[in-house]
C-alpha positions as CSV (number, residue, x, y, z in Angstrom):
1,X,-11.6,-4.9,-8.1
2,X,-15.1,-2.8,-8.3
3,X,-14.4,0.6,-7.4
4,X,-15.2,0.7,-3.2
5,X,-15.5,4.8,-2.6
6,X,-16.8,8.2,-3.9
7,X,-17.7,11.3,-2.9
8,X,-18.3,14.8,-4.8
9,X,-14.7,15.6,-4.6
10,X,-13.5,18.9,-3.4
11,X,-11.1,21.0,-6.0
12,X,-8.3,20.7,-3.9
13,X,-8.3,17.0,-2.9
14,X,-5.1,15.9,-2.5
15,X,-6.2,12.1,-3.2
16,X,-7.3,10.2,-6.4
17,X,-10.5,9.1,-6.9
18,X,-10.8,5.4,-5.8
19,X,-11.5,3.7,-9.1
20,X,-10.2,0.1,-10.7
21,X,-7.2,2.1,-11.8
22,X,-6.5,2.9,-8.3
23,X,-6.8,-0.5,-7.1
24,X,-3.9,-1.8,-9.9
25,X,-1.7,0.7,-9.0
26,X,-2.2,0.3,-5.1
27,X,-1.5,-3.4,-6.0
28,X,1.8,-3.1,-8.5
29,X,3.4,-0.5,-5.8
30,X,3.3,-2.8,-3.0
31,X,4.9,-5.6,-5.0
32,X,7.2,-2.9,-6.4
33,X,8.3,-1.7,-2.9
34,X,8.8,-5.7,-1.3
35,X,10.6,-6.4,-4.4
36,X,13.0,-2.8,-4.6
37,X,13.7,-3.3,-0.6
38,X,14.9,-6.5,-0.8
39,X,17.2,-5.2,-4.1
40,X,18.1,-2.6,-2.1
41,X,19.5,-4.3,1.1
42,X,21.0,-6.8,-0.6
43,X,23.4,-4.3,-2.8
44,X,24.5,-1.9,-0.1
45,X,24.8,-1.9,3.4
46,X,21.3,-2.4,5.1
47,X,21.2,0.6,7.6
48,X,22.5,2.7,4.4
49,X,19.4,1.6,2.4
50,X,17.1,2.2,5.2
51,X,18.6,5.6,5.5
52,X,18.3,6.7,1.8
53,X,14.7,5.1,1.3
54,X,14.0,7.2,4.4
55,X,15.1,10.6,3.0
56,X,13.7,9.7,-0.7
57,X,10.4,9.3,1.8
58,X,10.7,12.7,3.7
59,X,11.2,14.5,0.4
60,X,8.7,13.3,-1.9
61,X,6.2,14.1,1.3
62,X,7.5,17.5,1.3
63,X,6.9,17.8,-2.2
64,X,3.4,16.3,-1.7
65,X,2.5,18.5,1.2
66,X,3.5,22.0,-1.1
67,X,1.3,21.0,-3.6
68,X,-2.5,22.4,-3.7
69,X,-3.9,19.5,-5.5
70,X,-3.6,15.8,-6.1
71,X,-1.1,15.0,-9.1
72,X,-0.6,11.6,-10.0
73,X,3.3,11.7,-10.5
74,X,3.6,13.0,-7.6
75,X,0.9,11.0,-5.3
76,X,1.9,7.8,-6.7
77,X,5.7,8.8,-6.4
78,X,4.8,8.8,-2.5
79,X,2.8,5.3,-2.1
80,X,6.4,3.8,-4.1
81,X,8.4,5.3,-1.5
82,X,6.6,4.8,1.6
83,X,5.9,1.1,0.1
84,X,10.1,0.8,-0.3
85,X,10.3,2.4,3.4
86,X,7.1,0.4,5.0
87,X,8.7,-2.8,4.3
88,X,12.6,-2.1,5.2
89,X,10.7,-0.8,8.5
90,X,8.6,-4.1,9.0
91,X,11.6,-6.2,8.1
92,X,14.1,-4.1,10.6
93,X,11.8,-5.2,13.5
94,X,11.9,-9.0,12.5
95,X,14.9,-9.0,11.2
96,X,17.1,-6.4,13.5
97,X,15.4,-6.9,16.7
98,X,14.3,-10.6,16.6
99,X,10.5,-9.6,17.1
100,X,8.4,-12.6,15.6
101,X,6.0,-11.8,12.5
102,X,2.8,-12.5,14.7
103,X,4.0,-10.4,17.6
104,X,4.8,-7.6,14.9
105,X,1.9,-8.0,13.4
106,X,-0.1,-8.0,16.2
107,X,1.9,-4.5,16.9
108,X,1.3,-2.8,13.8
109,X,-2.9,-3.7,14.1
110,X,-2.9,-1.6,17.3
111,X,-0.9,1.6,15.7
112,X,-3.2,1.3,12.7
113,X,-6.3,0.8,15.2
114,X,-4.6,4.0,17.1
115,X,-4.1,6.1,14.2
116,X,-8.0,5.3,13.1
117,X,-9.0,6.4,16.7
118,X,-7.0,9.7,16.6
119,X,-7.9,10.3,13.2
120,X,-12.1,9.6,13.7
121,X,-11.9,11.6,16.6
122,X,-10.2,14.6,15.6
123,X,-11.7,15.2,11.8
124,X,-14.9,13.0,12.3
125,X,-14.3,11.2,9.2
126,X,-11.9,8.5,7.7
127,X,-12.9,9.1,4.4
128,X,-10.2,9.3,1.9
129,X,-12.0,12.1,-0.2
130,X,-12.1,14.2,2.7
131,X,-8.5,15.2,2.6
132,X,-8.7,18.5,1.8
133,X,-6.8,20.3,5.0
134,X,-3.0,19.4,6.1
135,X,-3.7,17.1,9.4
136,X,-6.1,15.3,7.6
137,X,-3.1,14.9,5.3
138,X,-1.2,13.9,8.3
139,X,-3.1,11.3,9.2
140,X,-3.5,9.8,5.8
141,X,0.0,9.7,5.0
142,X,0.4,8.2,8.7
143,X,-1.7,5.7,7.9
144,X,-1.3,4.4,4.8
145,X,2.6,4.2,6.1
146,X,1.5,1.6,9.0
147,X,-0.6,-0.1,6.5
148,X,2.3,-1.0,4.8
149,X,4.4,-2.2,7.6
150,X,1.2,-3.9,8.8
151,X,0.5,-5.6,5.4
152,X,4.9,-6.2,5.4
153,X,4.6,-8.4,8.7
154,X,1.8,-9.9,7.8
155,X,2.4,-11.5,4.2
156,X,5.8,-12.8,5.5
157,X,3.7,-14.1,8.6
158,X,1.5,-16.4,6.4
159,X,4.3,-16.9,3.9
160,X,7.1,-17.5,6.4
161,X,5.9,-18.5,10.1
162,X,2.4,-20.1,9.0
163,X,4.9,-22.3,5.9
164,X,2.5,-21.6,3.1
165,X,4.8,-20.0,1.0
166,X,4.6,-17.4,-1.5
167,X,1.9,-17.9,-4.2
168,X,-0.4,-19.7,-1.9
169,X,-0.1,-16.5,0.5
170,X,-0.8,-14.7,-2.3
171,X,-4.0,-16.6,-3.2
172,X,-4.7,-16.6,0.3
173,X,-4.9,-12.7,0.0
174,X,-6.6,-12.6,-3.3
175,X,-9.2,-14.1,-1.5
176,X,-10.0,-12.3,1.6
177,X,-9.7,-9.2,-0.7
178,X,-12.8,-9.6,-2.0
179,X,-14.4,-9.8,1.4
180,X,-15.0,-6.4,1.1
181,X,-15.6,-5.8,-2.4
182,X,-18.8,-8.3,-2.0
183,X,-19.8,-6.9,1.7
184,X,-19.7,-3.6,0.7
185,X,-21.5,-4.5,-2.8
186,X,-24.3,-6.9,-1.7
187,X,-24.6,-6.2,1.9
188,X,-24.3,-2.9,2.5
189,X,-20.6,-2.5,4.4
190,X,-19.6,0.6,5.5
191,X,-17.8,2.5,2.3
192,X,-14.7,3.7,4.5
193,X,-14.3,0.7,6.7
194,X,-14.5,-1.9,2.8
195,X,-12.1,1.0,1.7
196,X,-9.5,0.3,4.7
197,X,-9.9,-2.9,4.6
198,X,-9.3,-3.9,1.2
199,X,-6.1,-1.5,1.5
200,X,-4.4,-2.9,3.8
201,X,-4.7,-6.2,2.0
202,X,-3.3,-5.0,-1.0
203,X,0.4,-4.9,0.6
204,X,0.6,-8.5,1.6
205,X,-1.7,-9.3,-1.8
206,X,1.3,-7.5,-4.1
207,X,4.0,-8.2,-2.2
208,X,3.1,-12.1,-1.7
209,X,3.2,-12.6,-5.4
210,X,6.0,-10.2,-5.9
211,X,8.5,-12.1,-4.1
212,X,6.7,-15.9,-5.6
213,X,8.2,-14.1,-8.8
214,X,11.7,-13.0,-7.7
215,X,12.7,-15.6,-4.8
216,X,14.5,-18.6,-5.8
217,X,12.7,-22.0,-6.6
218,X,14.4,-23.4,-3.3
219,X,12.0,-20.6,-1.8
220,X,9.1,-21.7,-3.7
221,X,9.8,-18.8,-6.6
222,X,10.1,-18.8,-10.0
223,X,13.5,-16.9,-9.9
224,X,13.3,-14.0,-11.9
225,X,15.0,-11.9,-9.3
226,X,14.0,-8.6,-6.9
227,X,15.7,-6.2,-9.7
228,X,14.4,-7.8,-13.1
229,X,10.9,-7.8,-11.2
230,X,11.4,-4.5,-9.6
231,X,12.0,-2.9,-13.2
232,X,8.9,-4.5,-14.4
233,X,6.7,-3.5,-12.1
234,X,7.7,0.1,-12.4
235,X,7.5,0.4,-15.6
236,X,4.1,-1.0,-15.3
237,X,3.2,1.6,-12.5
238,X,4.6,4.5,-15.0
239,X,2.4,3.2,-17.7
240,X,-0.7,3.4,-15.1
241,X,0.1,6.3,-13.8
242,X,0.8,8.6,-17.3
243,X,-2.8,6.8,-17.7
244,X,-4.2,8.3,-14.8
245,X,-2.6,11.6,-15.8
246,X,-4.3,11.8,-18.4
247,X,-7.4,14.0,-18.9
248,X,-8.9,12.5,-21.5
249,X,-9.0,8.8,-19.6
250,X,-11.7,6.9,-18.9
251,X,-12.4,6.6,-15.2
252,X,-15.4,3.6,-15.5
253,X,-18.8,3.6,-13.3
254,X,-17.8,5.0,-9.3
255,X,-19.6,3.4,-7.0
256,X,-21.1,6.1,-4.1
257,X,-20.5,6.6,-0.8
258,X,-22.3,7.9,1.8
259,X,-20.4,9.9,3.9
């Protein structure tokens, strides 16, 4: 996907540029985390997994917070775990409290809608590539968290309660992704609001395909498995990300933004 933000970058951003890279990486996390939660539950004791997936959160945050740049191990350490965490979350409320995937969804648009609110109002700016201070780090970490759960309840809403199943949810997602991509291209969208919206996409986008691979054909899958699949994608995401490391990479074309 064409690269949706820019800015002049300040020295001490703690984010990545958004470029294709960024996109890939954004997409193979969220299959990576649907894939790794459902592992995860299914070998030990559901409220433990939640637990340890929590605490593997809160300290790769901490880690992310002391540092005075952006790293890439580190950054894209912290979208894996808050991918893992965002879906055991969105699956606790369906699964653990009997809240339907529409009403949850439904939920988890208003807390994003908040969070943008709270956000715009207090720093005067959603853009990404103005994270430069610790509460705007707050609220992009915040964010990109409900995002997840948001993207969670919603992929298992088309998948599950709609009946389309996996890979035409996926498709289903592949295609409204590029609603922004275009809109922001040919007509002129607003660069933070395409940026937003294609990222909240991307969870039910990888996640959608993610478990078309892993579930069983009785689901609709191709039965490779959540751990085979899980293992994949990660060492996919390591490739991308010792890529993105790298100094010498190339980035490709950024498109601008303007503000």
């Amino acid at each position: 996907m064409a690269e949706i933000e820019q800015s002049t970058r300040p020295m001490l951003s703690r984010v990545p540029e958004v470029t294709a890279a960024f996109w890939v990486a954004k997409v193979l996390t969220t299959g990576m985390g649907e894939t790794t939660a459902d592992y995860l539950v299914h070998q030990i004791d559901p409220p433990l997994a939640v637990g340890l997936a929590g605490l593997g959160l809160l300290a790769i945050l901490l880690l992310q917070f002391a540092l005075r740049r952006y790293v890439a191990g580190v950054y894209w350490l912290a979208v894996v775990m808050v991918s893992i965490f965002g879906t055991m979350a969105a699956d606790a409320v369906h699964v653990g409290l009997g809240i339907p995937y529409l009403v949850s969804t439904v939920a988890f648009v208003l807390a994003l809608a908040a969070l943008f609110l709270a956000w715009r109002t207090t720093e005067k700016s959603l853009s990404i590539h103005s994270i430069v201070a610790r509460r705007r780090e707050c609220f992009y970490w915040a964010t990109v968290l409900t995002t997840f759960a948001l993207g969670t309840a919603a992929g298992d809403l088309t998948a599950m309660t709609f009946g389309l199943g996996y890979l035409a949810s996926g498709i289903v997602f592949a295609v409204l992704i590029a609603i922004p991509a275009v809109a922001y291209l040919r007509f002129g969208m607003n660069a933070t609001l395409a940026f937003w919206f294609a990222y909240v996409l991307t969870r039910p986008l990888g996640a959608s395909f993610a478990d078309w691979a892993a579930v069983s054909p009785a689901r609709g899958g191709l039965d490779l498995g959540t751990g085979p699949v899980s293992l994949v994608l990660a060492l996919a995401i390591l490739a991308l990300v010792a890529l993105l490391a790298s100094p010498s990479r190339e980035s490709g074309r950024i498109v601008g933004l303007t503000h």
